[in-house]
GUTOR-257560 format. One line per 5 residues: their letters; for each residue x, y, z of N, C-alpha, C. Coordinates in nm, 3 decimals, padded with zeros to 5 digits. Atoms other than C-alpha are relative to their C-alpha. Last residue first. Layout:
N
a = X Y Z X Y Z X Y Z; ...
//
This chain:
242
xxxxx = 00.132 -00.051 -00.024 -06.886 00.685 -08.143 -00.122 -00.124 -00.013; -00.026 -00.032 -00.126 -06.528 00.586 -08.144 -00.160 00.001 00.071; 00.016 00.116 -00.055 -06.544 00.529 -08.460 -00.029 -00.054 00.095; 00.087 00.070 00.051 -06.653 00.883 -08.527 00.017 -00.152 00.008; 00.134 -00.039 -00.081 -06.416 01.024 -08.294 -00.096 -00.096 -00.083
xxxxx = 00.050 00.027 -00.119 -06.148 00.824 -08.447 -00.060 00.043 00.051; 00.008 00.115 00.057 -06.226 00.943 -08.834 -00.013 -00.093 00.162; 00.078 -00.005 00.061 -06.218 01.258 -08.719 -00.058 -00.130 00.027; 00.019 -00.044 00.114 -05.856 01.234 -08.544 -00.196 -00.008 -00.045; 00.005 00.107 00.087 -05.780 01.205 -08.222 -00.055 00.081 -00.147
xxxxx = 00.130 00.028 -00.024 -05.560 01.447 -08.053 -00.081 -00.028 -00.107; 00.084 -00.003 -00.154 -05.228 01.445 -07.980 -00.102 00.036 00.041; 00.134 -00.068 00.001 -05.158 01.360 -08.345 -00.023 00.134 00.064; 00.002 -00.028 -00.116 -04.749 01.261 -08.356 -00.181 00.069 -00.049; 00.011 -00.119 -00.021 -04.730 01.025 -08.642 -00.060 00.082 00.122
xxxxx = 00.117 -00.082 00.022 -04.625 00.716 -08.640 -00.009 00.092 00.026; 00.007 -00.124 00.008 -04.331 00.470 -08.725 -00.135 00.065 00.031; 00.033 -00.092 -00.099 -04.361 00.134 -08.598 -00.035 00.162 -00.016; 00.144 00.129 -00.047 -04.286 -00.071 -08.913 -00.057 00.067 00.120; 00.149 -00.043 00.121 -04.057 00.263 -09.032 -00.104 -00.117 00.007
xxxxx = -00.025 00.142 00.100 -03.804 00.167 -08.698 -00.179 00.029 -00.129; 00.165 00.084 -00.028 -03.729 00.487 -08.561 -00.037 -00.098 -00.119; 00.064 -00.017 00.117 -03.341 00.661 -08.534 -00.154 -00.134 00.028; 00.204 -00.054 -00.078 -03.231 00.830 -08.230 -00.045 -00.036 -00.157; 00.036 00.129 00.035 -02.784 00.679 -08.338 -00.203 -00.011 00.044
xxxxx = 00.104 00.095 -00.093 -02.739 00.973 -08.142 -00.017 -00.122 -00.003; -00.126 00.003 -00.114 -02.493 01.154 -08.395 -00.036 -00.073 00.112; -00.085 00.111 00.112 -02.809 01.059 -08.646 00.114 00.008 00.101; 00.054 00.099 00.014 -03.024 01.301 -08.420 00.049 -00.156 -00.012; -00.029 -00.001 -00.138 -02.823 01.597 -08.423 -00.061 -00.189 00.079
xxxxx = -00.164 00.045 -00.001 -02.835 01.549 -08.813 00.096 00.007 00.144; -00.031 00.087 00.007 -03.193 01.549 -08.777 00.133 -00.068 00.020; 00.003 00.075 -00.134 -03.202 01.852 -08.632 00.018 -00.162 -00.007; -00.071 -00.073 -00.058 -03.073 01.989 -08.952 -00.033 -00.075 00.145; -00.139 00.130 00.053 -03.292 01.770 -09.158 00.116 00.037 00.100
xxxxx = 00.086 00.094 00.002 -03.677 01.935 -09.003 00.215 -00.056 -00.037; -00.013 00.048 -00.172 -03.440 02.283 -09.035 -00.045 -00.161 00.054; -00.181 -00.008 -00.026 -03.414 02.200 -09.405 00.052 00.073 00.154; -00.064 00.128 00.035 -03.764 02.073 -09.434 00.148 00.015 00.035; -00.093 00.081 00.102 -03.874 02.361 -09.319 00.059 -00.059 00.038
xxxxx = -00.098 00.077 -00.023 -04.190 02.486 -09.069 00.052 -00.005 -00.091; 00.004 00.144 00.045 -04.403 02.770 -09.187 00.129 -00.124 00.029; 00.115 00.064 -00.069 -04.439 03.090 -08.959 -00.057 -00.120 -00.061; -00.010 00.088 -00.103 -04.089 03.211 -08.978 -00.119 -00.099 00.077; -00.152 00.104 00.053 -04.092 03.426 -09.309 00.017 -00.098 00.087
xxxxx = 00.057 00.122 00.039 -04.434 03.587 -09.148 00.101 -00.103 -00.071; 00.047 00.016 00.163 -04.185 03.809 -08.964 -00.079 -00.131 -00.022; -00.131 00.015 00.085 -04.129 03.754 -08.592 -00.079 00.009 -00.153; 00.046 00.062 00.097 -04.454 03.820 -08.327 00.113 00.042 -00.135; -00.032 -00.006 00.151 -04.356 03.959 -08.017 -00.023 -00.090 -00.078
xxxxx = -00.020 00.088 00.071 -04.551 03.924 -07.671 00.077 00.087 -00.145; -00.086 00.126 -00.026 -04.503 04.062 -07.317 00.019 -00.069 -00.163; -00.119 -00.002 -00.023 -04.651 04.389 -07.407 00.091 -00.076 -00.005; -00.090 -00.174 00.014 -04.960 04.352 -07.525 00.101 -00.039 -00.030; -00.113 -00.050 -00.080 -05.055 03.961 -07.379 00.075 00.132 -00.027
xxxxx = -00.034 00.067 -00.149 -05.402 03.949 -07.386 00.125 00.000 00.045; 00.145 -00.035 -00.093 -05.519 04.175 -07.723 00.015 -00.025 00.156; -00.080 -00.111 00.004 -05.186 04.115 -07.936 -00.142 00.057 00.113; -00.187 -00.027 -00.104 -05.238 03.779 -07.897 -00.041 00.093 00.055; 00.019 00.035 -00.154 -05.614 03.813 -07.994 00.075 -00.042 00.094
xxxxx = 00.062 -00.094 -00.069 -05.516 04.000 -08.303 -00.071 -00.022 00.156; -00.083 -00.104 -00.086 -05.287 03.747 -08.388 -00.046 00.123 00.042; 00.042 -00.099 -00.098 -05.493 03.469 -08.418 00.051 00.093 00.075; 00.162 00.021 -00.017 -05.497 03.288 -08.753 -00.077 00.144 00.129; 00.049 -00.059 00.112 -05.135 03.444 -08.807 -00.131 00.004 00.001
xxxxx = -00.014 -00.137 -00.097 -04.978 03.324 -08.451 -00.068 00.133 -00.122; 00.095 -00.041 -00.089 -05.127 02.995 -08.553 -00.008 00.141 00.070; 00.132 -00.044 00.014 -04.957 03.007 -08.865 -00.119 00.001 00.085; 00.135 00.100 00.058 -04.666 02.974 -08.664 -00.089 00.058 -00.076; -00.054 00.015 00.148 -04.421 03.200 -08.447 -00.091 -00.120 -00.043
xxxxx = 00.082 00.136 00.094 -04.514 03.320 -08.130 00.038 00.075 -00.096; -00.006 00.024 00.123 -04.207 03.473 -07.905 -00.113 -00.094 -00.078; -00.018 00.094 00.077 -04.280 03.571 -07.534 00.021 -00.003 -00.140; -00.025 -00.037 00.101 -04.191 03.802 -07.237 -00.016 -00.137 -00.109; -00.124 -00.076 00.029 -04.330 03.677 -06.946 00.017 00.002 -00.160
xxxxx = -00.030 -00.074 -00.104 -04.684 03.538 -06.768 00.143 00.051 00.016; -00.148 -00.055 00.082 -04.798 03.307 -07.082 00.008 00.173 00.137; -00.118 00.074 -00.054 -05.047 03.054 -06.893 00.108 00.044 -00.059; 00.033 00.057 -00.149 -05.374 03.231 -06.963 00.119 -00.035 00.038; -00.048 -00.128 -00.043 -05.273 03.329 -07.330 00.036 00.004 00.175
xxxxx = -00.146 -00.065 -00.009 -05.277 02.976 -07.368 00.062 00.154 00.005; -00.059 00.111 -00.141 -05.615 02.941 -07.239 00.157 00.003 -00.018; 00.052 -00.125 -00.122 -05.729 03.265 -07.514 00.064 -00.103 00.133; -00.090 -00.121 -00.021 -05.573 03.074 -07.767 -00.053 00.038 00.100; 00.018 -00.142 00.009 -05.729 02.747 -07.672 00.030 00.104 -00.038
xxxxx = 00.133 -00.060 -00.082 -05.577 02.415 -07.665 -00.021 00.169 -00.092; 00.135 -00.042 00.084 -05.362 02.104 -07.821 -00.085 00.137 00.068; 00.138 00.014 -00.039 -05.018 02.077 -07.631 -00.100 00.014 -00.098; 00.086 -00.041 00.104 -04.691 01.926 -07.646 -00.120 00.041 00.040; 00.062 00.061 00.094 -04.483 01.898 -07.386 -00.102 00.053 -00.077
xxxxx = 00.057 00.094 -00.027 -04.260 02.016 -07.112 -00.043 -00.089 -00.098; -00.047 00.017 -00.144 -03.939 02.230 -07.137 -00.121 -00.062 00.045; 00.089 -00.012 -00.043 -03.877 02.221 -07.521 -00.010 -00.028 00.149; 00.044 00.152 -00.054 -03.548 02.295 -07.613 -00.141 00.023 00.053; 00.107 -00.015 -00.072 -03.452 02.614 -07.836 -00.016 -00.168 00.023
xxxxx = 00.064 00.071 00.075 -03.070 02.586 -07.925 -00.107 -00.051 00.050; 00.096 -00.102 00.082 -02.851 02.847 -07.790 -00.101 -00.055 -00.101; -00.030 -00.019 00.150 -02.612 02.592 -07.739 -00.073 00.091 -00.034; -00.172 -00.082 00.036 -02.616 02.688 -07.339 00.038 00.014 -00.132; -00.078 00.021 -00.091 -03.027 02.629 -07.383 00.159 00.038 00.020
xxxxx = -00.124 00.058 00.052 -03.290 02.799 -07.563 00.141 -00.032 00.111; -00.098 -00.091 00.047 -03.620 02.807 -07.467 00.091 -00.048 00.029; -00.190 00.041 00.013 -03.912 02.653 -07.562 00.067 00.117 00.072; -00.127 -00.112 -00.062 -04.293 02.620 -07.471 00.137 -00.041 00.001; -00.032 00.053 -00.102 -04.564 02.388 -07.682 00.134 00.147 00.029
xxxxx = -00.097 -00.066 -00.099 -04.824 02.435 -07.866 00.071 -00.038 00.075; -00.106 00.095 -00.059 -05.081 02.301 -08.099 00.110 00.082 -00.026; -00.098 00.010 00.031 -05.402 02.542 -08.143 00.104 -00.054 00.069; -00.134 00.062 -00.073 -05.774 02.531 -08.127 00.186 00.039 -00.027; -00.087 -00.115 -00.083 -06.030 02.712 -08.234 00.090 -00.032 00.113
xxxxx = 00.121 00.037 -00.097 -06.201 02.374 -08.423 00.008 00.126 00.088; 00.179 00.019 00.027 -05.887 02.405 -08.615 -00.075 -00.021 00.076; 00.101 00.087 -00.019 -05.562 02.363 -08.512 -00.102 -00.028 -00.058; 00.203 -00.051 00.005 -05.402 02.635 -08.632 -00.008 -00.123 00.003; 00.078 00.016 00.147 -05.000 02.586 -08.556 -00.190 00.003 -00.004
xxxxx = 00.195 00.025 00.047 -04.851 02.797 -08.244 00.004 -00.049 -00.145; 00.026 00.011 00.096 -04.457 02.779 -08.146 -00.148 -00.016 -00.052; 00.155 00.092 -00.010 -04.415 02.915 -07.804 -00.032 -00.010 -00.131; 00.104 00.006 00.137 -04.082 03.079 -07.767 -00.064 -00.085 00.007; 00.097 00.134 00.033 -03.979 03.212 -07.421 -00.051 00.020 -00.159
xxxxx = 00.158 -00.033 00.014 -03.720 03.480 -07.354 -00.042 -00.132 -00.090; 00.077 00.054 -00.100 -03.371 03.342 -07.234 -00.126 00.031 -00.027; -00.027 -00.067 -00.171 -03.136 03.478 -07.519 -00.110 -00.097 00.045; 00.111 -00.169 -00.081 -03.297 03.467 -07.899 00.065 00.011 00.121; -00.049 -00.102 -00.019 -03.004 03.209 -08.062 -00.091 00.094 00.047
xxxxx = -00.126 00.051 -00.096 -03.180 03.010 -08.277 00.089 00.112 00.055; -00.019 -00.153 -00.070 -03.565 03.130 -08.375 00.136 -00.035 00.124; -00.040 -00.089 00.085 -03.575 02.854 -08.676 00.007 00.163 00.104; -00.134 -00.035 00.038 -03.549 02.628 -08.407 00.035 00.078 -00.081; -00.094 -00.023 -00.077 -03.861 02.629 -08.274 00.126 00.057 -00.034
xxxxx = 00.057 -00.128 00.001 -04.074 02.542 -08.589 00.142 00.101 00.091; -00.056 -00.059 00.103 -03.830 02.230 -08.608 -00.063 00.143 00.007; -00.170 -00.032 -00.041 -03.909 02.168 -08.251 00.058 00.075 -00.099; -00.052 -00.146 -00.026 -04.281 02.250 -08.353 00.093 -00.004 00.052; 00.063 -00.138 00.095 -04.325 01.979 -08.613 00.070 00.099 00.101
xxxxx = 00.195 -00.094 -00.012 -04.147 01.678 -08.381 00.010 00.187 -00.067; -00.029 -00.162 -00.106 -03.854 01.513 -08.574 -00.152 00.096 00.054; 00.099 -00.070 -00.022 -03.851 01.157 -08.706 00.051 00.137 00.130; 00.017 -00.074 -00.128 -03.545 00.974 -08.826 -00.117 00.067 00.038; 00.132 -00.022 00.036 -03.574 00.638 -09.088 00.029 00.114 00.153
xxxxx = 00.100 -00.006 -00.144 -03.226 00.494 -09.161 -00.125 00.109 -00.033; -00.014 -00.147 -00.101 -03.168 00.475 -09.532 -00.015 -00.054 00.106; -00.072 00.067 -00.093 -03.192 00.104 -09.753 00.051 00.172 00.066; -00.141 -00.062 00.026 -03.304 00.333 -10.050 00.083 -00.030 00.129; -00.035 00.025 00.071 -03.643 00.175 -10.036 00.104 00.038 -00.090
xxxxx = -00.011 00.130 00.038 -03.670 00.171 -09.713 00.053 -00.094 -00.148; -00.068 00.076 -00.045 -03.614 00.501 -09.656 -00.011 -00.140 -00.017; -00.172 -00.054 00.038 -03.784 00.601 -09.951 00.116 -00.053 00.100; 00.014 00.102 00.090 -04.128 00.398 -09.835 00.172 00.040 -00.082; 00.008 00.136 -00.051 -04.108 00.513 -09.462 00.067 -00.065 -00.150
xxxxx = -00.149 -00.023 -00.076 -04.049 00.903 -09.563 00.003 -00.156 00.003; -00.082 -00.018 00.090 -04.363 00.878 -09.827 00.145 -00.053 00.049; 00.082 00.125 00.064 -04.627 00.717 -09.552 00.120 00.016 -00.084; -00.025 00.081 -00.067 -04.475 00.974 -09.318 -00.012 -00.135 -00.101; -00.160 -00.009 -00.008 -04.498 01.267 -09.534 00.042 -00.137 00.076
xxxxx = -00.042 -00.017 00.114 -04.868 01.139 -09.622 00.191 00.028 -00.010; 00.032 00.122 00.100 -05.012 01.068 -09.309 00.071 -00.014 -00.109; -00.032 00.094 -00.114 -04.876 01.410 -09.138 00.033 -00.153 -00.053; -00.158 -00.042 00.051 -05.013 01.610 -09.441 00.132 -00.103 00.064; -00.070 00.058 00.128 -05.333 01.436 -09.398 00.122 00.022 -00.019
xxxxx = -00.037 00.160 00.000 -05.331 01.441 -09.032 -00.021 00.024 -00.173; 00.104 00.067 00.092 -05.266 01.828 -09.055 00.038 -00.106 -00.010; -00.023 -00.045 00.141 -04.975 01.924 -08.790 -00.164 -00.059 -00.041; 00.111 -00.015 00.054 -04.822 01.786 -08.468 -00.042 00.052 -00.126; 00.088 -00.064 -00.049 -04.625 01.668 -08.640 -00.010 00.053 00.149
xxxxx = 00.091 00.113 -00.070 -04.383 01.355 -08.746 -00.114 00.083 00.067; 00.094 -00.050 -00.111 -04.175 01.593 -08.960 -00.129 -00.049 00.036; 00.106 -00.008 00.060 -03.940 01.315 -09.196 -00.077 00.092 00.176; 00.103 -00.091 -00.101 -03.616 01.283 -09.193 -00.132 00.021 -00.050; 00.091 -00.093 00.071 -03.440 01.023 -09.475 -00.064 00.063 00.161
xxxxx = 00.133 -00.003 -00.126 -03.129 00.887 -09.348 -00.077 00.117 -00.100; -00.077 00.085 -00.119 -02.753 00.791 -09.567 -00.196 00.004 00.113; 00.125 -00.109 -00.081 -02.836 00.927 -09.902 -00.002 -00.122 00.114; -00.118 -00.075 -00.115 -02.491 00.823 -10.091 -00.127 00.045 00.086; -00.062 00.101 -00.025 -02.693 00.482 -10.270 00.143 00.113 00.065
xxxxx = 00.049 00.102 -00.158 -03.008 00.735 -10.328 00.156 -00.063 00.068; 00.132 00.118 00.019 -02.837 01.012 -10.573 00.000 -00.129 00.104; -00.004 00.076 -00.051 -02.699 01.313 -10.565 -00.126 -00.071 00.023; -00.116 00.126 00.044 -02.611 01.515 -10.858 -00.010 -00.091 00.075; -00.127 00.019 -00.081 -02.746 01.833 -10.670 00.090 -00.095 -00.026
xxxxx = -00.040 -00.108 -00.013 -03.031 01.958 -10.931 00.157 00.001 00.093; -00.082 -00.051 00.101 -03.135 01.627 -11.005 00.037 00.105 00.005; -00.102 00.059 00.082 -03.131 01.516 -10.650 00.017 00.004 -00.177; -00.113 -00.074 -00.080 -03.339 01.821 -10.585 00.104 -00.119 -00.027; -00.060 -00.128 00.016 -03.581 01.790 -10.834 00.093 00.024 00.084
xxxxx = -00.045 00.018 00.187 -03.674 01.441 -10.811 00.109 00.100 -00.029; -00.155 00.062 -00.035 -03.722 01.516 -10.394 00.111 -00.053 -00.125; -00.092 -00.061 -00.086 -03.997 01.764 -10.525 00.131 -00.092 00.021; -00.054 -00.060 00.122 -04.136 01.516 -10.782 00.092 00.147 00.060; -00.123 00.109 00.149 -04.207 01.290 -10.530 00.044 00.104 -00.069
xxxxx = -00.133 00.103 -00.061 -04.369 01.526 -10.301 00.138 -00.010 -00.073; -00.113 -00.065 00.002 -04.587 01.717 -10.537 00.087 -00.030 00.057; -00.003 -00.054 00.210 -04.892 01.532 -10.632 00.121 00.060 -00.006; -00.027 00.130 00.078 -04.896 01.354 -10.248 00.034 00.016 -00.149; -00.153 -00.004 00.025 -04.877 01.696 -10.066 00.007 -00.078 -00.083
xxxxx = -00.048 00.069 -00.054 -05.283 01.748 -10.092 00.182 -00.020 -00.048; 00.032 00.099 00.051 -05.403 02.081 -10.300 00.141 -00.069 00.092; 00.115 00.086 -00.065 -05.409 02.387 -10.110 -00.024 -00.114 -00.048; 00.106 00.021 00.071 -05.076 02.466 -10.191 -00.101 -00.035 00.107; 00.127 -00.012 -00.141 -04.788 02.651 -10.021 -00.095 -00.034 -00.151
xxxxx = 00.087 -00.045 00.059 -04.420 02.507 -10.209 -00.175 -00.015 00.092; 00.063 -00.006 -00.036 -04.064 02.404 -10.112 -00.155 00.078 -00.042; 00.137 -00.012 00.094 -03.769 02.267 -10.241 -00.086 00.035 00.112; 00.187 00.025 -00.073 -03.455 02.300 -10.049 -00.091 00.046 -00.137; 00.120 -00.008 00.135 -03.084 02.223 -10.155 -00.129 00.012 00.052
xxxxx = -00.090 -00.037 00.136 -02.738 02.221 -09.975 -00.109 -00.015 -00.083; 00.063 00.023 00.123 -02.828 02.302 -09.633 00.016 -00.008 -00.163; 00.038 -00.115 00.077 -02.577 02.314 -09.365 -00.116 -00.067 -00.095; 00.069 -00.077 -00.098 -02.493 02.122 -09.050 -00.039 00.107 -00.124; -00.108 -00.066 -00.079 -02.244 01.925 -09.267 -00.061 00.124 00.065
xxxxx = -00.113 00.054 -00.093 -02.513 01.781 -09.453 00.060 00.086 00.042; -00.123 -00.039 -00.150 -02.854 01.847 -09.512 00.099 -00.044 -00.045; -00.056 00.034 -00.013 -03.130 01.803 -09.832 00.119 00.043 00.087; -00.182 -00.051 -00.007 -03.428 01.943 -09.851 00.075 -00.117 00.011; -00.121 00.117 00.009 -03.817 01.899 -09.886 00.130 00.022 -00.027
xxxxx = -00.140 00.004 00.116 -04.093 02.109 -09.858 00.064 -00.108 00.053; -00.101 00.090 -00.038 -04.476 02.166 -09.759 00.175 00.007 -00.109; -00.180 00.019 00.081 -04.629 02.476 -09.709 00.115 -00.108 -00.001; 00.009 -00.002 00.107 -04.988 02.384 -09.603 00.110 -00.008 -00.107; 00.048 -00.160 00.015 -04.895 02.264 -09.284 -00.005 00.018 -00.183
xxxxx = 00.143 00.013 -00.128 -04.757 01.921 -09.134 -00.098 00.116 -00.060; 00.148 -00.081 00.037 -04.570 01.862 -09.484 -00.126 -00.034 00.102; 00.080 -00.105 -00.035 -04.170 01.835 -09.437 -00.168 00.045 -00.030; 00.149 -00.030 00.019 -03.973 01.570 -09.533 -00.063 00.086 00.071; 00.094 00.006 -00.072 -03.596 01.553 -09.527 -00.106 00.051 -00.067
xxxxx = 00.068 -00.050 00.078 -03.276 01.361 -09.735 -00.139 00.065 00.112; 00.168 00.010 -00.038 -03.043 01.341 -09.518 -00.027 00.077 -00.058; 00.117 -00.086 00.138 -02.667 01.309 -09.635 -00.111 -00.010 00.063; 00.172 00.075 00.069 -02.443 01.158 -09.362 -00.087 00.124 -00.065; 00.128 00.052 -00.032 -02.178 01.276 -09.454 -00.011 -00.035 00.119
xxxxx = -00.045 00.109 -00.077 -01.914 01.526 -09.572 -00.116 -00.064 00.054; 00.128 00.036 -00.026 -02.005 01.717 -09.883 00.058 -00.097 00.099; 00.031 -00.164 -00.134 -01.664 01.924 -10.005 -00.111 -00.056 00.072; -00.113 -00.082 -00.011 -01.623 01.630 -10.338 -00.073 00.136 00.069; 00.071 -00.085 -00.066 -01.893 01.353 -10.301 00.136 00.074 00.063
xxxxx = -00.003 -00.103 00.057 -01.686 01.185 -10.595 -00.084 00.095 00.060; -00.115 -00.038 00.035 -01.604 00.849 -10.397 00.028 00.161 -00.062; -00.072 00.015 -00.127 -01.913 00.768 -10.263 00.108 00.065 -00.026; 00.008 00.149 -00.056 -02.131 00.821 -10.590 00.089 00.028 00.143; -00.120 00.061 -00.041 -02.253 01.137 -10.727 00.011 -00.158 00.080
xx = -00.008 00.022 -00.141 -02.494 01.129 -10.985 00.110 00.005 00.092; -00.066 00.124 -00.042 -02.442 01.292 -11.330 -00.017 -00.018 00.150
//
C-alpha cells in the first residue's frame, strides 16, 4: 500500500528520491531525516537505462512510498561517464517533472567526498578513471561539521601531475585510486592512504543526503537548464569541433 501525507508514520519530510550513475555502479535511494530508508544499487557493464526505472520501482514498492509524498528527486550531475551522466540526468528531469518534485543536482565527487565524514584535517582527493590516463579530481577537507568541502575545483588530469601537487598526508578514494594505485603508492609512499574498496563507488544515498542540505537552501535547478558537469568535452565535441 502507498503512503499518502497523512500515514507517513516516523518519516519526516522532504522525501528525495536520488540518482546515482557517473560510474559503473549505479544506484538509487531514498533520504529523509538525514537518514537512508532504502538503496538499490548494482555494477554492470551494460548502460544504466535497462535498470534505472525498475530500480526506483523497487524501492517505492518495497517502502510504500509513492510519487505525490516524494518532495525532490537528486540526481549526481558528475564528473563521471557522459553516458551515465546523460542518462541519470535525462531520467532525474523526467521524474521530477513528472511527479511535480523540485529538481537538485549534486557534484559526483562531493558525494564521493562525503562518504569519508569526519577524518580530522588530512586531505581527501576523490579520483574517478577518466580514461585517456586521465583522472577527475578535486581536493577536500572537512570543515567545523566535519563535513568534507571542496577548497577549489574540479579537475581533469594526470596521475603522475596530481601526484605533483599532493605535498601532505592524503586520502584517495575512487575507482581512480583502483586503476592507479600502484602509481600512488609509488610517488606519494608515505603521505597517502587508500580506504577499503567499499568507498570507491559513489551512492545514491549519500548523492540524497547532501541533497537534503541542499533543499534547506531552497539550491534547487530548473530541469529546462539542467546539465551535466563534463569538464571536458566530450567525443562527439571534439569531433564536431574538428
Amino acid at each position: 500500500m502507498a503512503h499518502t501525507e497523512k500515514d507517513l508514520k516516523g518519516v519526516h519530510k522532504p522525501i528525495i528520491l536520488a540518482l546515482e550513475t557517473a560510474t559503473m555502479c549505479g544506484s538509487v535511494a531514498l533520504v529523509a531525516d538525514n537518514r537512508c530508508l532504502a538503496e538499490f544499487s548494482l555494477q554492470t557493464g551494460e548502460t544504466h537505462s535497462r535498470r534505472l526505472l525498475a530500480g526506483v520501482d523497487w524501492l517505492l514498492q518495497e517502502t510504500g512510498i509513492d510519487w505525490p509524498v516524494i518532495d525532490a528527486v537528486a540526481v549526481s550531475l558528475g564528473p563521471g561517464s557522459f553516458t551515465g551522466l546523460r542518462i541519470g540526468l535525462a531520467t532525474a528531469k523526467g521524474l521530477a517533472m513528472a511527479g511535480r518534485a523540485e529538481l537538485i543536482g549534486v557534484g559526483t565527487l562531493d558525494g564521493l567526498a562525503a562518504q569519508l565524514f569526519a577524518v580530522g584535517e588530512i586531505l581527501i582527493c576523490p579520483v574517478l578513471d577518466a580514461r585517456k590516463k586521465e583522472v577527475y579530481c578535486g581536493f577536500y577537507k572537512c570543515d567545523n561539521q566535519s563535513m568534507p568541502r571542496l577548497l577549489e575545483e574540479y579537475m581533469v588530469i594526470g596521475p603522475e601531475a596530481l601526484c605533483a601537487m599532493i605535498h601532505e598526508p592524503v586520502v584517495l578514494l575512487g575507482d581512480g585510486a583502483a586503476v592507479y594505485g600502484d602509481l600512488f603508492r609509488e610517488k606519494l609512499v608515505d603521505l597517502l592512504t587508500i580506504p577499503p574498496s567499499s568507498t570507491f563507488f559513489p551512492r545514491a544515498a549519500t548523492i540524497g543526503l547532501l541533497a537534503l542540505d541542499k533543499w534547506q537552501k531552497n539550491e534547487f535547478i530548473d530541469p529546462e537548464e539542467a546539465a551535466p558537469i563534463y569538464i571536458r568535452p566530450s567525443e562527439a565535441e571534439l569531433q564536431f569541433g574538428k
